[in-house]
C-alpha positions in Angstrom: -1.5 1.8 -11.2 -3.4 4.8 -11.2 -2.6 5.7 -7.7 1.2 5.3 -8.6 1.0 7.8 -10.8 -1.0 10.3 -8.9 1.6 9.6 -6.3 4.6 10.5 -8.4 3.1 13.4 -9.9 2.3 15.3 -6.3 5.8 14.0 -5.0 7.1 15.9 -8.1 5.3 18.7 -7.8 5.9 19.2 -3.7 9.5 18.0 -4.4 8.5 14.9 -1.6 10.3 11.5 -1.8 8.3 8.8 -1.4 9.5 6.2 1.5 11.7 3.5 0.4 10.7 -0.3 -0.4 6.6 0.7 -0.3 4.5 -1.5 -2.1 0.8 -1.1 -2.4 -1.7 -4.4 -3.4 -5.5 -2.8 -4.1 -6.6 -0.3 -7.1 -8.2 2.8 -7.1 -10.3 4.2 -10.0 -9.5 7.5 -11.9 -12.2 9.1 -9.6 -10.8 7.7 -6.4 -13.5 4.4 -5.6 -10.7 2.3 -3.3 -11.3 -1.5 -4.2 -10.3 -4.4 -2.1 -7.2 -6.4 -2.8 -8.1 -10.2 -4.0 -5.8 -12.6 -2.5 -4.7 -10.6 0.4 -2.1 -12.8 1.6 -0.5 -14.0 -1.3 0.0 -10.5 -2.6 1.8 -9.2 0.8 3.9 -12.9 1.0 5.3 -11.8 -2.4 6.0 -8.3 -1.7 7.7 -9.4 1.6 9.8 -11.7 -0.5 11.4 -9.1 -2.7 12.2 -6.8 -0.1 9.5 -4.5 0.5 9.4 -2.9 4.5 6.0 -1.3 4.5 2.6 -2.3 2.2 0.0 0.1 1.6 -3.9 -1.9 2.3 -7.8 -1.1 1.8 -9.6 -1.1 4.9 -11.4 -3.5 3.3 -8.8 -6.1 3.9 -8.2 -5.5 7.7 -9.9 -8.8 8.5 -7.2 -10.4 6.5 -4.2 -9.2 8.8 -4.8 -12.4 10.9 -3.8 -14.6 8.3 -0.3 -13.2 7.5 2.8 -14.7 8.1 4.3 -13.7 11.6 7.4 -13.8 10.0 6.4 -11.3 7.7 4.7 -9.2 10.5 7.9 -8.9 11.7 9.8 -7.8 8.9 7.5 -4.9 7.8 4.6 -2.4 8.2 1.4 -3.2 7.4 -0.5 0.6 7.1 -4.2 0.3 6.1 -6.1 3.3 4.2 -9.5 4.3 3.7 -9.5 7.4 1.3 -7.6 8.3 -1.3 -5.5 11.3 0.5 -4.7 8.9 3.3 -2.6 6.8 0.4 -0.9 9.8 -0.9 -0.3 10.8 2.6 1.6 7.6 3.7 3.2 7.1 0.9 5.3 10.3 1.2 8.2 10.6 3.7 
């Protein structure tokens, strides 16, 4: 939640638009630790199902990209992150 809101503020301030149908599944701590997403593919199925074309991941996760749906592999991006700038970064259009 926190990162949402860091997100929207900078957007704001920069006048960016953030890209369309992004969704984001791990939490970052008010001083920017990144944790890993609990139930990886569960999180993404869902997102997939309500329309969302690109989903923001820790690095931490990566291992997990082998057991997503190649049906949703096909329908939307999968970007992984490491820091906290990267998430602003591809979050922004």
């Amino acid at each position: 939640m926190v990162e949402l809101c860091l997100v929207s503020i900078i957007s704001s301030v920069f006048s960016k638009k953030l890209k369309p149908a992004l969704g984001n599944i791990s939490n970052i701590s008010i001083v920017g630790a990144i944790e890993r997403a609990i139930n990886f593919r569960d999180k993404v199925s869902i997102l997939s199902e309500n329309g969302v074309k690109t989903v923001l991941v820790p690095m931490d996760n990566l291992a997990g990209l082998s057991t997503l749906p190649i049906t949703f592999l096909g329908k939307a991006d999968v970007s992984f992150y490491g820091k906290t700038q990267m998430i602003i970064q591809k979050m922004m259009l």
